[in-house]
Backbone as XML, in Angstrom:
<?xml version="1.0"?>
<chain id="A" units="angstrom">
  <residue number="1" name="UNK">
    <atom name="N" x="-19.717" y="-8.132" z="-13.871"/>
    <atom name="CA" x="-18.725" y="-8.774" z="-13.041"/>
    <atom name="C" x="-18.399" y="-7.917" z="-11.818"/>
  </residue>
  <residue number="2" name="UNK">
    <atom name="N" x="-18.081" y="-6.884" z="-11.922"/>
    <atom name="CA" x="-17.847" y="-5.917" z="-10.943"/>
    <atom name="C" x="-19.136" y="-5.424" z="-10.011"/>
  </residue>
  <residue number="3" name="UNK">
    <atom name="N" x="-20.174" y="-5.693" z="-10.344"/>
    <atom name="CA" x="-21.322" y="-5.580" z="-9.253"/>
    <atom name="C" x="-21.299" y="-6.830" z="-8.646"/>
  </residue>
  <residue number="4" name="UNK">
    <atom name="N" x="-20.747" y="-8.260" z="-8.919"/>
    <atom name="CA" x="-20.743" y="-9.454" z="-7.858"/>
    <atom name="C" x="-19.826" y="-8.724" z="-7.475"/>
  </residue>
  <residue number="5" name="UNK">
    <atom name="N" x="-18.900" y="-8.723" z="-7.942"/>
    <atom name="CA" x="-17.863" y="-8.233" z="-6.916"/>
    <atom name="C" x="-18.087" y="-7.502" z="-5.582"/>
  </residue>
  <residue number="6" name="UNK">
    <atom name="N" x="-18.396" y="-6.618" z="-6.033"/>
    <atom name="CA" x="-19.056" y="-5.777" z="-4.710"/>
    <atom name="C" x="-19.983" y="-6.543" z="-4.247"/>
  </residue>
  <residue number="7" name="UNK">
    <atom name="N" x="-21.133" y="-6.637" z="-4.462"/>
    <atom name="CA" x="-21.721" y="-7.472" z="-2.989"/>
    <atom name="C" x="-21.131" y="-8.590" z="-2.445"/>
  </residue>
  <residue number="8" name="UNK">
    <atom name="N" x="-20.040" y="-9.319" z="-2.999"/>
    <atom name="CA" x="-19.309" y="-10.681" z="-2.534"/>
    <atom name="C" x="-18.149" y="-9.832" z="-0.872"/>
  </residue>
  <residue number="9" name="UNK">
    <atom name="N" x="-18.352" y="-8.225" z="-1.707"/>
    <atom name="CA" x="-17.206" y="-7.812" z="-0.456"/>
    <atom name="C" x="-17.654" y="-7.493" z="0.801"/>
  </residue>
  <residue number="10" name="UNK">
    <atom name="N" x="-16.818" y="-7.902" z="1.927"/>
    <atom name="CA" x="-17.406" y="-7.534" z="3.222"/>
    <atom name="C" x="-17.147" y="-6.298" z="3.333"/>
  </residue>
  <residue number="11" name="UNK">
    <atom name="N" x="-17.863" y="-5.042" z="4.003"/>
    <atom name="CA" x="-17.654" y="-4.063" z="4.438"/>
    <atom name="C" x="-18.556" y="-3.589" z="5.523"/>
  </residue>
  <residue number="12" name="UNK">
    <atom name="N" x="-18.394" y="-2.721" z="5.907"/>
    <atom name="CA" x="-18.659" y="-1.984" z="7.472"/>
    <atom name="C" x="-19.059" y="-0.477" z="6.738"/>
  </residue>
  <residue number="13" name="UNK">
    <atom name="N" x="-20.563" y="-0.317" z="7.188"/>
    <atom name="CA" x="-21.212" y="1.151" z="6.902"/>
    <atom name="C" x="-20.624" y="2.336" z="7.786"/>
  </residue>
  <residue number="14" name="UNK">
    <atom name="N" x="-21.122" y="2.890" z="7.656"/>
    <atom name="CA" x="-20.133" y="3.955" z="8.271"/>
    <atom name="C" x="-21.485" y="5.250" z="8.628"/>
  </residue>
  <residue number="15" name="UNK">
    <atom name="N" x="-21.745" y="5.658" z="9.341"/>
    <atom name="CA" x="-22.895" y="6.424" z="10.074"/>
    <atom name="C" x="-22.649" y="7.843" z="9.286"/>
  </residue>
  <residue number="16" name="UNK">
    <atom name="N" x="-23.521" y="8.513" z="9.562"/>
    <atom name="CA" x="-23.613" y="9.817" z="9.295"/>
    <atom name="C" x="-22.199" y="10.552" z="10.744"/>
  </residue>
  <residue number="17" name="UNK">
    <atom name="N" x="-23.367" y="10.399" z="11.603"/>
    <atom name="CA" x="-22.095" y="10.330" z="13.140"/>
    <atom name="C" x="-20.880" y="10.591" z="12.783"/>
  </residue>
  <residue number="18" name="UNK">
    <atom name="N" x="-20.221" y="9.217" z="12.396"/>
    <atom name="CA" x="-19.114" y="8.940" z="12.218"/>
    <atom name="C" x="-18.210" y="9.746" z="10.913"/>
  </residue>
  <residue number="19" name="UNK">
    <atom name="N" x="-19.636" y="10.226" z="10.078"/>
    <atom name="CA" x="-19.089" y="10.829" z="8.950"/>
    <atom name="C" x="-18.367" y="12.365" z="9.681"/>
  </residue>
  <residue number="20" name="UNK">
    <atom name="N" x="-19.688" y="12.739" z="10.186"/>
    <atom name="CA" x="-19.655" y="14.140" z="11.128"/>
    <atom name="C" x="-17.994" y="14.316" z="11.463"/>
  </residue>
  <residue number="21" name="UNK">
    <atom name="N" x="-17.552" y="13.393" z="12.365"/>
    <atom name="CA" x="-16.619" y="13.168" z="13.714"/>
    <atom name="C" x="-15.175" y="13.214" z="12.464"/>
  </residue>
  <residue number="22" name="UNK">
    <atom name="N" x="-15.219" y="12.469" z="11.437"/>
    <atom name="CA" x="-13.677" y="12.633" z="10.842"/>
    <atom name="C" x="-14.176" y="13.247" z="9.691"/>
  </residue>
  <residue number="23" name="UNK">
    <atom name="N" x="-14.917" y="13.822" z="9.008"/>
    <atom name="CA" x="-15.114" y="14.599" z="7.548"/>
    <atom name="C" x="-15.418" y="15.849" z="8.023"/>
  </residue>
  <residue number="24" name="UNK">
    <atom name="N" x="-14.389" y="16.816" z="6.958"/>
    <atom name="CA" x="-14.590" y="18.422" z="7.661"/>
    <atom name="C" x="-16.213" y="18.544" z="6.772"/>
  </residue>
  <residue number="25" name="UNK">
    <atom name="N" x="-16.812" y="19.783" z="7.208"/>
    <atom name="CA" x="-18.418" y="20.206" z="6.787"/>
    <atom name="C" x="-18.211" y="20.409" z="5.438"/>
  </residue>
  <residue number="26" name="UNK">
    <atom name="N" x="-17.434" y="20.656" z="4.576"/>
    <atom name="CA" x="-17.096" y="20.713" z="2.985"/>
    <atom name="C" x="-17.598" y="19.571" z="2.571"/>
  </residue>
  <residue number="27" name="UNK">
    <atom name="N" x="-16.402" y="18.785" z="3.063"/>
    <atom name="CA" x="-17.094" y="17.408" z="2.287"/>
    <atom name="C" x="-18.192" y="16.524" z="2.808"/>
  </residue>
  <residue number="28" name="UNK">
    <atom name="N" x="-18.548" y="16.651" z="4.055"/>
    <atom name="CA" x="-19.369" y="15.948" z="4.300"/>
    <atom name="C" x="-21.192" y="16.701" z="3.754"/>
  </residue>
  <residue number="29" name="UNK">
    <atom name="N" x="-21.019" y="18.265" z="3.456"/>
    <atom name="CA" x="-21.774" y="18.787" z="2.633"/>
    <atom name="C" x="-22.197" y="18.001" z="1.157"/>
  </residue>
  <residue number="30" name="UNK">
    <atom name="N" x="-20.882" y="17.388" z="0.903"/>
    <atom name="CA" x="-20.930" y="16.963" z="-1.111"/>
    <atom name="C" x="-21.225" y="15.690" z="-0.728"/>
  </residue>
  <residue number="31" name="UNK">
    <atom name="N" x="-20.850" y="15.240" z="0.446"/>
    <atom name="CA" x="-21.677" y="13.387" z="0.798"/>
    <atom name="C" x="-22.655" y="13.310" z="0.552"/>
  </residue>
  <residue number="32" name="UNK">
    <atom name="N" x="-23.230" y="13.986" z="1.446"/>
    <atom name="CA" x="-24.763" y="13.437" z="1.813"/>
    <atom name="C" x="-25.433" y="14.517" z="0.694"/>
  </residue>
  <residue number="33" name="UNK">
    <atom name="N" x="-24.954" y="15.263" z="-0.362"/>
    <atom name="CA" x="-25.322" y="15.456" z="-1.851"/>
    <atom name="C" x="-25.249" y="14.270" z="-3.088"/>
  </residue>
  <residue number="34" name="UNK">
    <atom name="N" x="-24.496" y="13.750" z="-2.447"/>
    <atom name="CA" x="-23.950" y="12.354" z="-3.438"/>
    <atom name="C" x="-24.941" y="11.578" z="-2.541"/>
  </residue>
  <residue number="35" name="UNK">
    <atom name="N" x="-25.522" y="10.942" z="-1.364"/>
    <atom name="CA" x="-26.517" y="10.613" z="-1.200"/>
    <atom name="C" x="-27.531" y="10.900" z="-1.945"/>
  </residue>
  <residue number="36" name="UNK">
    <atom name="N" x="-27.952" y="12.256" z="-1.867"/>
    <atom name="CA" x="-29.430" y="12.529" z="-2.281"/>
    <atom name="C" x="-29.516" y="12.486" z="-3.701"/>
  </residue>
  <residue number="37" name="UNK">
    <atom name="N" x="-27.808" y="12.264" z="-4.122"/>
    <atom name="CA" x="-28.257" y="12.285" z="-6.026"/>
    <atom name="C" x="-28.531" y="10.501" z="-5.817"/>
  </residue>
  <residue number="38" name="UNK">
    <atom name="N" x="-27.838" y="9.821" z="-5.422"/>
    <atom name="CA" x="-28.146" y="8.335" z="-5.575"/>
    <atom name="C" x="-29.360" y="7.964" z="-5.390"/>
  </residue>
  <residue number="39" name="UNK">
    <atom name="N" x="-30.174" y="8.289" z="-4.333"/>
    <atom name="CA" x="-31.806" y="8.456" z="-4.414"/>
    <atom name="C" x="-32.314" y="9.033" z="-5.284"/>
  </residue>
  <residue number="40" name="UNK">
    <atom name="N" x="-32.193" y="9.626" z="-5.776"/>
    <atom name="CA" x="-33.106" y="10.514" z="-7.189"/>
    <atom name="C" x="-33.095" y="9.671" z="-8.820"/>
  </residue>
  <residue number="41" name="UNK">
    <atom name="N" x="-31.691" y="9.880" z="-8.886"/>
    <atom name="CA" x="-31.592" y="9.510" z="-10.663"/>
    <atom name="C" x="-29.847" y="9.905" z="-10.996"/>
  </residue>
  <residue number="42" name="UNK">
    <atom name="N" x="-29.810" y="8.641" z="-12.438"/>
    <atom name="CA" x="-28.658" y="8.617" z="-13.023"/>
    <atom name="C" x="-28.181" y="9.856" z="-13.048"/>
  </residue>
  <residue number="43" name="UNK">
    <atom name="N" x="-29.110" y="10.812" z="-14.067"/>
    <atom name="CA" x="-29.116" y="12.275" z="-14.279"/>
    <atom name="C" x="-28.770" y="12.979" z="-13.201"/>
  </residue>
  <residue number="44" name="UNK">
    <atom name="N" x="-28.903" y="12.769" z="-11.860"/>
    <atom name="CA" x="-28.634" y="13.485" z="-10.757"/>
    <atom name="C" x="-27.321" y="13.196" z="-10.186"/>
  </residue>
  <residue number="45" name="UNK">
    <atom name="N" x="-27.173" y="12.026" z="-10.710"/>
    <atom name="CA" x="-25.637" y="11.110" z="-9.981"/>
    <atom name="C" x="-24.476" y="11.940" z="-10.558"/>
  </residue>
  <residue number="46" name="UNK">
    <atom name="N" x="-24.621" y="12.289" z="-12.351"/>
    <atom name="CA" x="-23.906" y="12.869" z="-13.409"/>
    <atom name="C" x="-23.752" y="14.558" z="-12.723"/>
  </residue>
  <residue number="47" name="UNK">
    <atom name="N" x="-24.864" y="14.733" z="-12.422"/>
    <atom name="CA" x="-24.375" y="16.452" z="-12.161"/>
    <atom name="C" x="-23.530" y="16.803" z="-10.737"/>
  </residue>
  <residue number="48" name="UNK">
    <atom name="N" x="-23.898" y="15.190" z="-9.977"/>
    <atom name="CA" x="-23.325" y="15.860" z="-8.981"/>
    <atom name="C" x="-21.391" y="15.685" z="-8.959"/>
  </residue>
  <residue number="49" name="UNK">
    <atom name="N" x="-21.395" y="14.347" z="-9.949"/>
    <atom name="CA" x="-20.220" y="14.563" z="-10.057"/>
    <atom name="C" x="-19.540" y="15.540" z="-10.942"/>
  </residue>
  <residue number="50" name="UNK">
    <atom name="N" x="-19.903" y="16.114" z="-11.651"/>
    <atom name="CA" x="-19.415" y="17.156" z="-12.486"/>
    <atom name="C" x="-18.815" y="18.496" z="-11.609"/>
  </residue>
  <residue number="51" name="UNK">
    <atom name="N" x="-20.014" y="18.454" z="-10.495"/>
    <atom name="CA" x="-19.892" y="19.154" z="-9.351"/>
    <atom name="C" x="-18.510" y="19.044" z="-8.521"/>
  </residue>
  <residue number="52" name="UNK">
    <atom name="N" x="-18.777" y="17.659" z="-8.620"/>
    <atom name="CA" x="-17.764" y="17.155" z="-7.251"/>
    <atom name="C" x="-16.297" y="17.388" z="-7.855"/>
  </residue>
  <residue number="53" name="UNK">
    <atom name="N" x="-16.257" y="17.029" z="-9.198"/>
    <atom name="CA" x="-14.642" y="17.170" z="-9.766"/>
    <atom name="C" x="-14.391" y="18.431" z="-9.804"/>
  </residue>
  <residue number="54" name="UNK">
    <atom name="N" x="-15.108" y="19.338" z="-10.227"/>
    <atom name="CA" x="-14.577" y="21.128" z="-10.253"/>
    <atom name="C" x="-14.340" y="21.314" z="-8.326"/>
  </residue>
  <residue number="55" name="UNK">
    <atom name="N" x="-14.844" y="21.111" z="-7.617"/>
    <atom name="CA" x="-14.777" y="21.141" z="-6.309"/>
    <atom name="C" x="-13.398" y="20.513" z="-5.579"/>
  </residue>
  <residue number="56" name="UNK">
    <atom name="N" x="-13.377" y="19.410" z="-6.122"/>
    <atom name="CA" x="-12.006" y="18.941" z="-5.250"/>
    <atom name="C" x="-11.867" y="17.950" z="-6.765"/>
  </residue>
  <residue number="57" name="UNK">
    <atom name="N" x="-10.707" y="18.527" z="-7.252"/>
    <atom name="CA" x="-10.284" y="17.556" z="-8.329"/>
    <atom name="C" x="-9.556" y="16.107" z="-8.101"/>
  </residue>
  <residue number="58" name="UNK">
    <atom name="N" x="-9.784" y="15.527" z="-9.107"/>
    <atom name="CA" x="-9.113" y="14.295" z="-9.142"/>
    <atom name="C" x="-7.836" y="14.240" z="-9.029"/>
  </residue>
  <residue number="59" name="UNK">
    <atom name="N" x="-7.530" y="13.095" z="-7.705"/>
    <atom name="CA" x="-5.775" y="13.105" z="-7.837"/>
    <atom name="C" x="-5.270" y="11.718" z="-9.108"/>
  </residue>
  <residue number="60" name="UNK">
    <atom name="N" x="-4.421" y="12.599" z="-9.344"/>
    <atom name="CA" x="-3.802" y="11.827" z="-10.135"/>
    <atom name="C" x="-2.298" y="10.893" z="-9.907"/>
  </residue>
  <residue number="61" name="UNK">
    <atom name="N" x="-2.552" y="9.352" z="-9.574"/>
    <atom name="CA" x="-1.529" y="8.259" z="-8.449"/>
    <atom name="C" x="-0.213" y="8.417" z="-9.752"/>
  </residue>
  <residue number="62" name="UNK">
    <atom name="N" x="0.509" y="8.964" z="-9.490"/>
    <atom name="CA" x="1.912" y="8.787" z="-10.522"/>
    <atom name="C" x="2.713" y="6.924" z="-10.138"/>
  </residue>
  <residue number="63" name="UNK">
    <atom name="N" x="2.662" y="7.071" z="-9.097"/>
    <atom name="CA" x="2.875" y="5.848" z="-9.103"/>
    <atom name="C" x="2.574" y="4.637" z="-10.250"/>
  </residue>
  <residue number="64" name="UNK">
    <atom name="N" x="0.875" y="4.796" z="-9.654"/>
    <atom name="CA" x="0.160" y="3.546" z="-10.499"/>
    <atom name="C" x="0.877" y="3.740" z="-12.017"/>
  </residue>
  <residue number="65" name="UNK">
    <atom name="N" x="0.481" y="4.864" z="-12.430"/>
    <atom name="CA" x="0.446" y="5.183" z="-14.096"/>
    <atom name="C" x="2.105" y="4.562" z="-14.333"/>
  </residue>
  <residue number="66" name="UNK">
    <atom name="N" x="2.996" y="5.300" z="-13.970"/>
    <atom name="CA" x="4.343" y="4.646" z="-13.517"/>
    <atom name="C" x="4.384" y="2.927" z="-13.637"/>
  </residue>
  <residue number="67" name="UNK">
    <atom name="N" x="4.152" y="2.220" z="-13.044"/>
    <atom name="CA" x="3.908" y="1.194" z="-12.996"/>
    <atom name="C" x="3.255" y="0.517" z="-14.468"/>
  </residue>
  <residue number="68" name="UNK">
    <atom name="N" x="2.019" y="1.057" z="-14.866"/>
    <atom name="CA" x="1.701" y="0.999" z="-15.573"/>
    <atom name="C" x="2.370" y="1.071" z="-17.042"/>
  </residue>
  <residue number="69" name="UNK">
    <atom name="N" x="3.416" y="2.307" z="-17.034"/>
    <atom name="CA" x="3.864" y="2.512" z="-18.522"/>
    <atom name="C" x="5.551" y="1.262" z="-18.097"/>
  </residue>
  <residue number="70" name="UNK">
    <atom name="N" x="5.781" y="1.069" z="-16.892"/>
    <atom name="CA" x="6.662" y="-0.194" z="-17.088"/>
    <atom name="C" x="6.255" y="-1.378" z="-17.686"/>
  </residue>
  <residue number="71" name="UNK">
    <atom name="N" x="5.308" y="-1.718" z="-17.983"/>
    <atom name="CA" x="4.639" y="-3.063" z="-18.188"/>
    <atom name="C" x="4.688" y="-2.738" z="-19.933"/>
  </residue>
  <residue number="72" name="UNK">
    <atom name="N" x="4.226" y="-1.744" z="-20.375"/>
    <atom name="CA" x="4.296" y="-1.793" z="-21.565"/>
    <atom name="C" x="5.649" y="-1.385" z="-22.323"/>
  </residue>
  <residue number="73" name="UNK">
    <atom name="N" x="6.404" y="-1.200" z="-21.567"/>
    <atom name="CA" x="8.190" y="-1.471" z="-22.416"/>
    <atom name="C" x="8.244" y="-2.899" z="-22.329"/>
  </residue>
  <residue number="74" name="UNK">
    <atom name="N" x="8.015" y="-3.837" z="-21.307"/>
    <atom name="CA" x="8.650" y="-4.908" z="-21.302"/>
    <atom name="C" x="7.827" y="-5.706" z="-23.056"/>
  </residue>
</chain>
């Protein structure tokens, strides 16, 4: 379901260029690594995120979760 999804969505690519111009060289280093794992293999996709989370960790939205644990009192 979630792969129609995505191709049903319109979006706008976004250049390397453009990556350059607003992404500092850190991350645009782990991009176009997350590129070259998506060309390769699953196995490559997995390490690079393992990579990517010790590197810049996951934020965690208090909000959402918030939101979330309201729904289950009601």
């Amino acid at each position: 379901m979630r792969f129609w999804w995505q191709l049903s969505m319109p979006y706008r690519e976004v250049s390397v260029a453009e990556l350059r111009l607003n992404v500092g060289q850190q991350k645009l280093d782990v991009v176009m690594e997350l590129v070259s794992a998506i060309r390769s293999s699953h196995e490559e996709i997995d390490a690079w995120l393992s990579g990517a989370v010790q590197t810049f960790p996951v934020l965690q939205d208090h909000g959402f979760s918030a939101t979330l644990d309201s729904r289950d009192c009601d």
